[in-house]
C-alpha positions in Angstrom: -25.6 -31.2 -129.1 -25.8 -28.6 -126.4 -24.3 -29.7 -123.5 -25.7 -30.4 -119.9 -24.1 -26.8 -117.8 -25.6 -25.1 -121.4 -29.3 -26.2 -121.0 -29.1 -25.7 -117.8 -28.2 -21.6 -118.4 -30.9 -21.7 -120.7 -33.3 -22.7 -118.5 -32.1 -20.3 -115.5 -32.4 -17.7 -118.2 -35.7 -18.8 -119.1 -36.9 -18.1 -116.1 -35.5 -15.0 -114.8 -37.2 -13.7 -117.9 -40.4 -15.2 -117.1 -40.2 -13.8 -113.3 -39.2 -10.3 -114.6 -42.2 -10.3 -116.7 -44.6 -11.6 -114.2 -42.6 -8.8 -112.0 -43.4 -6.0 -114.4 -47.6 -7.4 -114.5 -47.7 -7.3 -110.5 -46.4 -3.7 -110.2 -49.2 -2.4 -112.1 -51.6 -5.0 -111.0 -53.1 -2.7 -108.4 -54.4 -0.1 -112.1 -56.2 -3.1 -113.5 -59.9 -3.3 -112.8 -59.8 -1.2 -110.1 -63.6 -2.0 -109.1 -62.9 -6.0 -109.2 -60.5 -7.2 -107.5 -61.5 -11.4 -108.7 -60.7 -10.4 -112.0 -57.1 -8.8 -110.9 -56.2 -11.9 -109.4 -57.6 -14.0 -112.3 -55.8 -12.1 -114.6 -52.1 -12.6 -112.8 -53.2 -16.2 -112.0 -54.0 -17.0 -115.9 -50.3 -15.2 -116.4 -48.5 -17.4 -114.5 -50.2 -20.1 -116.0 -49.3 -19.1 -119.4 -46.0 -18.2 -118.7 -45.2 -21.8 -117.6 -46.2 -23.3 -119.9 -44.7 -21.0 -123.0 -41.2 -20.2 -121.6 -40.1 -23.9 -122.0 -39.8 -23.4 -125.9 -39.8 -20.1 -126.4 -36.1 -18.3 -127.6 -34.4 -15.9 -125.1 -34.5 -12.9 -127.7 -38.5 -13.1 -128.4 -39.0 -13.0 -124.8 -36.4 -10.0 -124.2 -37.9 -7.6 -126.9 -41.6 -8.3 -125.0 -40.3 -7.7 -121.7 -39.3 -3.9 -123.5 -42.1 -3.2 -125.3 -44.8 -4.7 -122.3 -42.6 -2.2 -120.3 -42.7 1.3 -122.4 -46.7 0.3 -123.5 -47.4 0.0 -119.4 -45.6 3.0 -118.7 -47.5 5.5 -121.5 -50.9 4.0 -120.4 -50.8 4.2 -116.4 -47.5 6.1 -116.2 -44.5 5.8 -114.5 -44.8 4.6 -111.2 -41.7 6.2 -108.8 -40.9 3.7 -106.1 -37.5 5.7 -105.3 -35.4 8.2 -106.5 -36.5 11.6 -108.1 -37.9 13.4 -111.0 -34.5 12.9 -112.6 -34.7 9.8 -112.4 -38.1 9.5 -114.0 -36.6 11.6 -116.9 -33.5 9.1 -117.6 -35.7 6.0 -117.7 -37.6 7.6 -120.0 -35.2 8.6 -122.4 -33.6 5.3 -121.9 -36.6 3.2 -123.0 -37.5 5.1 -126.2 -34.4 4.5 -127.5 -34.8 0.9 -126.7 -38.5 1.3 -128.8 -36.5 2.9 -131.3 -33.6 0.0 -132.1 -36.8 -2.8 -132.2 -37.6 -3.7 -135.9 -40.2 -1.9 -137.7 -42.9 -4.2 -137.0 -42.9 -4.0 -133.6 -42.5 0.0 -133.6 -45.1 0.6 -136.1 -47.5 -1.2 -133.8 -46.7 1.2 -130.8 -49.1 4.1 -129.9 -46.3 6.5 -128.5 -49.0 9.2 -127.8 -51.2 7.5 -125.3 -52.5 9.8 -123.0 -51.4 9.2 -119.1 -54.0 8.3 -116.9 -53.2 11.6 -114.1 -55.5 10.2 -110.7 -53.7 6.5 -111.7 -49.7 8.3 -111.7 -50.7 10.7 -108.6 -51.8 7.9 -106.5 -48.4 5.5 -106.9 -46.6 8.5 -106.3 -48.7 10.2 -103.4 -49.1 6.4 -101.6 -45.7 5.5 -101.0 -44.3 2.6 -98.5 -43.0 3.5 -95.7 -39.9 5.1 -96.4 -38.2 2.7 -94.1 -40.2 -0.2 -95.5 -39.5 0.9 -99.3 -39.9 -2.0 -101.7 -38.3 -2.6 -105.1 -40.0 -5.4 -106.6 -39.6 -9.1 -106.8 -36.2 -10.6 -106.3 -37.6 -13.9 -107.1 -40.1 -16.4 -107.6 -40.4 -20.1 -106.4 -43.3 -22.3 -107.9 -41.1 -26.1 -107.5 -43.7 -27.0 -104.5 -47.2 -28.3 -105.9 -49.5 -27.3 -103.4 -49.9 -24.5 -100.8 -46.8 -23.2 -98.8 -48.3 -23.4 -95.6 -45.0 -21.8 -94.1 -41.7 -20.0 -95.0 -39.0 -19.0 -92.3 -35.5 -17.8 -93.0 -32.8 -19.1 -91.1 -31.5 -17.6 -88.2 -29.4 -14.1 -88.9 -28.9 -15.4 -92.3 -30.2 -12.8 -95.5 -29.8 -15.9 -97.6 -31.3 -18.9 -96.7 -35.3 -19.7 -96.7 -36.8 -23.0 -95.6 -40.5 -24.2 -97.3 -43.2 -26.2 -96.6 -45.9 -27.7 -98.4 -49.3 -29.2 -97.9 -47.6 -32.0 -101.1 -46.1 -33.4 -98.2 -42.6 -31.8 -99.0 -40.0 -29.3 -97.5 -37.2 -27.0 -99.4 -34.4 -25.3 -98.4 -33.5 -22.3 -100.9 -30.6 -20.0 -101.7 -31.3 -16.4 -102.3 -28.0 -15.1 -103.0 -25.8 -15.3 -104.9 -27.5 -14.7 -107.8 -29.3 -17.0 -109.2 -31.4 -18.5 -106.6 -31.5 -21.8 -106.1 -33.5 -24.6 -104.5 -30.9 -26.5 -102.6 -33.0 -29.3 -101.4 -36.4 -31.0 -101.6 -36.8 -32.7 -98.1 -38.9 -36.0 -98.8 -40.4 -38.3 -96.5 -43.8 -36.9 -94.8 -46.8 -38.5 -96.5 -49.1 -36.3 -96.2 -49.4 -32.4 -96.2 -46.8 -30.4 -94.1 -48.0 -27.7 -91.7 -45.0 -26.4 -89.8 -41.9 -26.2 -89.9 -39.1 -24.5 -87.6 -35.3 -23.7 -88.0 -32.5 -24.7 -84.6 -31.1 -22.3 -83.5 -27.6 -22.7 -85.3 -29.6 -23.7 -88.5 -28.0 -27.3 -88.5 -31.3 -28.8 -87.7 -34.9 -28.3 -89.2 -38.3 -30.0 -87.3 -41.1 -30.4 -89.0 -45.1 -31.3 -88.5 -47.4 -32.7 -90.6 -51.2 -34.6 -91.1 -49.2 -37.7 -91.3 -49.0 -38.0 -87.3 -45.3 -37.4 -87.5 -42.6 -35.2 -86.7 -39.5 -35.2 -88.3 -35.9 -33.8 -87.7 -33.6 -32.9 -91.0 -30.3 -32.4 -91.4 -29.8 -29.1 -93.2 -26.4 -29.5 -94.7 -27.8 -32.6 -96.4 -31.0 -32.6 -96.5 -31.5 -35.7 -94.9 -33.9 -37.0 -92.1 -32.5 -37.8 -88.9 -35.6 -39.1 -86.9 -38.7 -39.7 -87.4 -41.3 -39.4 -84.1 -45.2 -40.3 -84.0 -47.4 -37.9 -82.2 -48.1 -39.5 -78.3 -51.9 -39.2 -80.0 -51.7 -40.3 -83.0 -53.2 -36.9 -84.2 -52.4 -34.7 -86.8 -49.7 -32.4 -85.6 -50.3 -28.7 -86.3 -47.7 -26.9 -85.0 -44.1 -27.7 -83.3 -41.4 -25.5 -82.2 -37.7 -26.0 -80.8 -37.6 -24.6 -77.5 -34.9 -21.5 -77.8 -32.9 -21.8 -74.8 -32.8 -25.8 -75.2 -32.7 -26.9 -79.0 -32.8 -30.5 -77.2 -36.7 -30.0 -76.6 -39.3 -29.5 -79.1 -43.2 -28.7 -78.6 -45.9 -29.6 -80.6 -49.7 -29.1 -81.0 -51.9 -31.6 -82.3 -55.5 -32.1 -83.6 -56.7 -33.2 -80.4 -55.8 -30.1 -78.8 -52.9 -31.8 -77.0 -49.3 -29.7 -76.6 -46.5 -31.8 -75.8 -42.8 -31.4 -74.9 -40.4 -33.9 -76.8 -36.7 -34.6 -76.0 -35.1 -34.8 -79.4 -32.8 -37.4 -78.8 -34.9 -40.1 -77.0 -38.1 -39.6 -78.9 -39.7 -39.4 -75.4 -42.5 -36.7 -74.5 -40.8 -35.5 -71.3 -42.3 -35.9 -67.7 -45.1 -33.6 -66.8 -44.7 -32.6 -70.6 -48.2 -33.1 -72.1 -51.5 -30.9 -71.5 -55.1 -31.3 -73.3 -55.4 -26.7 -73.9 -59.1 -27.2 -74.5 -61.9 -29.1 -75.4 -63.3 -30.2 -78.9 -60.3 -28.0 -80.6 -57.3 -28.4 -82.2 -53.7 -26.4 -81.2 -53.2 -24.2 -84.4 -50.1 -22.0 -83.8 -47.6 -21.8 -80.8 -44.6 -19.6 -80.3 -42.4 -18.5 -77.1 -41.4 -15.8 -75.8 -37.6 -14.5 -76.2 -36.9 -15.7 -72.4 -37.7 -19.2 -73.7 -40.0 -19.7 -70.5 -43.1 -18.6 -71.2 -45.1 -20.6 -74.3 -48.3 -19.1 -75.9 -50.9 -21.0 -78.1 -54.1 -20.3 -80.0 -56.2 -22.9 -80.9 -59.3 -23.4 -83.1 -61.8 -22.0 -80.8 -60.5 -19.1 -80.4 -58.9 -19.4 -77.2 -54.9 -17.5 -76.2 -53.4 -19.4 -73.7 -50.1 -19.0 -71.7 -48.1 -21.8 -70.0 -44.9 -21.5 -68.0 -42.3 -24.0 -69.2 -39.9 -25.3 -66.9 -36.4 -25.4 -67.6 -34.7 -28.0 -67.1 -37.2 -30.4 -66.6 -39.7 -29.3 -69.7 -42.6 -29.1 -67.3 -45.5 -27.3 -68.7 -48.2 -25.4 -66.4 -51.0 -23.1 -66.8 -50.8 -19.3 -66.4 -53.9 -17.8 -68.6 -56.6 -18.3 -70.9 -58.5 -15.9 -72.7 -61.8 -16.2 -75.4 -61.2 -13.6 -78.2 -64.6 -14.1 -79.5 -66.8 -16.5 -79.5 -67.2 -18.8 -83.3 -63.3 -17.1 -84.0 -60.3 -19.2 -84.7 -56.9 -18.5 -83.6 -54.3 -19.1 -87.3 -51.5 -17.3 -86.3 -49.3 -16.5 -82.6 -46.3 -14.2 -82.3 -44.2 -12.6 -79.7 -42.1 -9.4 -79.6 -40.7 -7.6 -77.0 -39.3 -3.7 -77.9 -37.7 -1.1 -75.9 -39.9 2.0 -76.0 -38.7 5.2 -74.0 -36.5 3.0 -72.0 -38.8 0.7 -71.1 -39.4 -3.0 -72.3 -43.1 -4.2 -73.2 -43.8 -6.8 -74.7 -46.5 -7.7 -77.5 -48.2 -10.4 -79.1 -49.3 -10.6 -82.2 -52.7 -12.6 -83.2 -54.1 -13.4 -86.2 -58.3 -14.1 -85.5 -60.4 -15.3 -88.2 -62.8 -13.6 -89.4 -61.0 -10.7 -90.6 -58.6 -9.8 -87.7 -54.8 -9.4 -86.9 -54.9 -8.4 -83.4 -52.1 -6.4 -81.3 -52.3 -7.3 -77.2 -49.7 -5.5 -75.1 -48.6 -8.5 -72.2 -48.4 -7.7 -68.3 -45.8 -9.7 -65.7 -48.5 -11.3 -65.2 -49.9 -12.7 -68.7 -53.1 -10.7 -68.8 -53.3 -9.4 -72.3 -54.3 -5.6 -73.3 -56.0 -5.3 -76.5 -54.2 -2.2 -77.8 -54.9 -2.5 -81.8 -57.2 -4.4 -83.8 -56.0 -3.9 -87.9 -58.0 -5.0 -90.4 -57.2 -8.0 -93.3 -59.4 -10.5 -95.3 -60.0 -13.6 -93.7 -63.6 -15.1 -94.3 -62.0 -18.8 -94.8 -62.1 -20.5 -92.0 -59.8 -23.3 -93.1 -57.1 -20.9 -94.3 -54.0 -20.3 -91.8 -53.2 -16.6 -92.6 -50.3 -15.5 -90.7 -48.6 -12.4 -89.5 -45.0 -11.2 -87.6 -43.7 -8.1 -86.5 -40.8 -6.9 -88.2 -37.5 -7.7 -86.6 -35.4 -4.6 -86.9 -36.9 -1.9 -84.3 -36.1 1.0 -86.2 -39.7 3.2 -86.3 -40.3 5.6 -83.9 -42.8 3.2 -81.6 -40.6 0.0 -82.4 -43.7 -1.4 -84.3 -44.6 -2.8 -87.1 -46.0 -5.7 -88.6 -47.0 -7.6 -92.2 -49.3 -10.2 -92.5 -51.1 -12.3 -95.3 -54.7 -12.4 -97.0 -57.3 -13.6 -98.5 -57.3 -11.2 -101.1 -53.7 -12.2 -102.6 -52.1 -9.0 -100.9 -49.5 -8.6 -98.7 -50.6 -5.9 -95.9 -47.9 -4.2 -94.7 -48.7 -1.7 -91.0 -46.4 0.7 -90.1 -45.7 4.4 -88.7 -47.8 3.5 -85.3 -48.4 5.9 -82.5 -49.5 5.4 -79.0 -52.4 7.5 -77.4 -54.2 6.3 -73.9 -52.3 2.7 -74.2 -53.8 2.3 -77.7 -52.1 1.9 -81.2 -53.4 4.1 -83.6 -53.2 6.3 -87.1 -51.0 3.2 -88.4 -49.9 3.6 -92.1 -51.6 0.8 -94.6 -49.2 -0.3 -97.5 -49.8 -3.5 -99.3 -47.4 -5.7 -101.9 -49.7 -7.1 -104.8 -48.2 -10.1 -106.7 -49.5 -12.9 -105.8 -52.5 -14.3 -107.7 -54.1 -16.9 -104.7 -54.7 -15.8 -100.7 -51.2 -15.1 -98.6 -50.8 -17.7 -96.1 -47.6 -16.7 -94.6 -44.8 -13.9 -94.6 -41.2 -14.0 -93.3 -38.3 -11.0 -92.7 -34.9 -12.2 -93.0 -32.8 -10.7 -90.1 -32.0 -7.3 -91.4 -35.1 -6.7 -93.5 -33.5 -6.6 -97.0 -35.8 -9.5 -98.3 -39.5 -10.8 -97.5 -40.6 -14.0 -98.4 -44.8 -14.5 -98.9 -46.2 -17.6 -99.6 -50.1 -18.9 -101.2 -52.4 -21.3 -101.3 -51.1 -21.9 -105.4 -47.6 -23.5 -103.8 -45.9 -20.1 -105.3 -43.2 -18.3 -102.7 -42.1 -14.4 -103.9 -39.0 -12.8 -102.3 -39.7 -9.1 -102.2 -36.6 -6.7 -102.0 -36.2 -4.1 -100.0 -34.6 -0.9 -101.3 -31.6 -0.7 -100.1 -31.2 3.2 -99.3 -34.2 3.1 -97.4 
C-alpha cells in the first residue's frame, strides 16, 4: 500500500509533467493557426482540459517519453525557437534530443518523420522578435488552476520573490509559495460568500484585506490564514476595490457599487470622520491606488471618470482635487501610479486601463492635471471584464518605463524600450507571453522582476520566469 508522503510525490510529479507539457504547447502557440486566433485559444483550452483530466491515472514514464517526442516533433516542424543563448546552443540541444529519439523503443521511433522540412519565415520570426533583452522570458515556472472561477487579482507580497496572494470570483483567496521548488498553495482563505474582487497585501505582509459582492471586507491573518475581522460596507453595496493606506496600515479605503469611497480604521470597524465621499453619479468605484507619498488617492470608476482626492493624515480626511472624463460610454478597469527619476528629475505617471481597447499613459503635474503622453493598444471589447495593467518595478530602461498588462485575447502584452519626443511616449517595443487559453485579467512583478504572475477568467494563474542573465 503506498503510503501517504508517496502519493503525494506522485501527484506533485504528475503535475509538473502536465505543466511542462502545457509549457512546451504555449511556446509554439503563437505558429498554430496563425490567421485564427479563436481556434489557438480553443486548442490550449481543450489541452488543459484534457490534461486534467488524464494525468490523474496516467504512469510517470508514458507521460515523460511524450513530453520528448512532442518536443523533437515541434522542433523539426516550426524549428527551434532561441529565447537565449547562441547558435551553439541551438546545436547542443539538438544533438541532445536525437539521441533522446534514438534510446525510445522502436515503436515510437519508427513513427517519427526525422526529415520534416523547417518552416524558414515561422524560425526567422521567433528569432528576429525577441523580448526585450532586459525583459527576456524563459517559459512557465508554474501553473495554478486550485481556484474554480476567475482570478480577478494576483499581488506578490511586499519585496518578497516568493510569495503570491489570489483571489477569486468562487468567493475564495490563496496564498502560494513559489520557491523552493515545488510550489505550493499554502492556504485557501474561506469565508466571503460571494465572488472576491480585491485584494491587497500590509505593508509587512502580516495582514491581507480583502473585498467582495458579499458587502464585506475582511482582514486575514497571513501566517495562518485566518480571518481576523469581518466589516460590512457603510452601504451595504458591493465593494469593488479596497486598499491599506501605505503610510498608515491602520486605515483602509474602499470603493463600492454605489460609487461611494470610504476610509476605514482597521481596529474599530468605524468609517473615519470626514472619511466617506459619493465620486459620481449612477457609477460604481472600479479601481483605486495611491500615490508613493501615501497622500494623494486616485480612482476610476465605471463611467469613465479619473479622479484625485487629497487624504489627510492623520485624521483620514478625504477631499477633492480633480476630475477628468476620458471618454464618454468608456469605463475605467484598472489605476496605477509610478513615479521614476528621468535625467534627474522625478515625474510621476499613471497608468489607466479604459475599456474599449485602451491602456492609457498620463504624465501628473503638482497640481493633479493629467497629460495624456501615450495611448497603447490591447483587446478590450467586454465591458464587464476588469483587465489590468502595472508598470514594471525595477527602473532599469533607459526612460524608466515600462509596463504589461492583460487581454482579451489570452495574451500577455508586454511595452517596453519607450522614448520621449515633444512630452509624448513613442516607438515603444510590443512583446507579448501567450499561454493562457481565456482573456488576462490581471498581471503582477514580484520586486526584482524574476517572476510574473498572469491571471484569467478560467481561475488559471501562470508564473512566467524571467531569464536570469538578462
Amino acid at each position: 500500500q503506498m503510503s501517504t508522503t508517496d502519493s503525494g510525490s506522485v501527484r506533485g510529479d504528475r503535475n509538473l509533467l502536465w505543466q511542462q507539457i502545457l509549457s512546451l504547447d504555449a511556446k509554439y502557440n503563437s505558429f498554430r493557426f496563425n490567421k485564427w486566433s479563436n481556434f489557438r485559444v480553443l486548442y490550449m483550452r481543450r489541452r488543459n482540459q484534457l490534461f486534467r483530466e488524464l494525468a490523474q491515472n496516467e504512469t510517470n514514464v508514458a507521460r515523460k517519453n511524450y513530453l520528448k517526442i512532442r518536443n523533437s516533433i515541434l522542433n523539426q516542424k516550426y524549428g527551434h525557437l532561441i529565447e537565449t543563448g547562441s547558435r551553439k546552443t541551438v546545436r547542443s540541444v539538438t544533438r541532445v534530443q536525437t539521441e533522446d529519439i534514438q534510446n525510445f523503443s522502436a515503436d515510437f521511433a519508427n513513427q517519427l518523420n526525422l526529415n520534416i522540412d523547417l518552416d524558414v519565415e515561422k524560425t526567422l520570426e521567433a528569432k528576429e522578435s525577441p523580448l526585450n533583452e532586459q525583459y527576456a522570458f524563459t517559459g512557465m515556472h508554474h501553473i495554478f488552476d486550485h481556484h474554480k472561477n476567475a482570478v480577478t487579482r494576483v499581488h506578490f507580497a511586499n519585496n518578497d520573490k516568493s510569495l503570491l496572494a489570489c483571489c477569486s470570483l468562487d468567493g475564495t483567496l490563496s496564498i502560494c509559495q513559489l520557491t523552493p521548488p515545488p510550489a505550493t498553495v499554502l492556504y485557501i482563505l474561506k469565508g466571503h460568500t460571494d465572488g472576491v474582487l480585491d485584494f491587497e497585501w500590509s505593508l509587512s505582509n502580516d495582514l491581507i484585506v480583502s473585498c467582495s459582492l458579499d458587502c464585506t471586507i475582511r482582514l486575514w491573518h497571513t501566517a495562518s490564514g485566518a480571518c481576523l475581522r469581518i466589516i460590512r460596507d457603510p452601504t451595504f453595496s458591493a465593494v469593488i476595490t479596497a486598499a491599506f493606506q501605505p503610510i498608515n496600515n491602520n486605515m483602509i479605503v474602499i470603493g463600492n457599487g454605489k460609487g461611494y469611497i470610504h476610509v476605514i480604521n482597521v481596529s474599530t470597524g468605524i468609517v473615519v470622520k470626514g472619511g466617506s465621499l459619493k465620486t459620481n453619479t449612477n457609477c460604481c468605484v472600479q479601481c483605486l491606488c495611491f500615490d508613493t507619498s501615501g497622500r494623494i488617492l486616485w480612482i476610476g470608476d465605471s463611467r469613465g471618470f479619473v479622479s484625485s482626492f487629497l487624504f489627510e493624515l492623520p485624521s483620514g480626511r478625504l477631499l477633492r482635487l480633480t476630475k477628468s472624463h476620458l471618454m464618454a460610454g468608456s469605463c475605467i478597469t484598472s489605476i496605477f501610479m509610478k513615479t521614476v527619476i528621468q535625467r534627474e528629475t522625478r515625474n510621476s505617471y499613471l497608468l489607466v486601463n479604459r475599456y474599449p481597447n485602451a491602456v492609457l499613459v498620463f504624465a501628473v503635474d503638482s497640481q493633479m492635471r493629467l497629460d495624456l503622453i501615450a495611448t497603447l493598444n490591447v483587446k478590450h471589447q467586454n465591458r464587464s471584464l476588469m483587465i489590468r495593467s502595472v508598470f514594471c518595478p525595477i527602473s532599469i530602461s533607459k526612460e524608466g518605463i515600462c509596463i504589461v498588462s492583460g487581454s482579451e485575447d489570452g495574451d500577455v502584452y508586454l511595452f517596453t524600450d519607450f522614448e520621449f519626443y515633444n512630452n509624448q511616449m513613442r516607438n515603444f517595443r510590443l512583446s507579448k507571453l501567450q499561454g493562457h487559453s481565456a482573456p488576462v485579467l490581471d498581471v503582477c512583478f514580484n520586486f526584482d522582476e524574476s517572476l510574473l504572475a498572469s491571471s484569467d477568467l478560467f481561475g488559471n494563474v501562470v508564473v512566467w520566469r524571467k531569464d536570469s542573465n538578462t
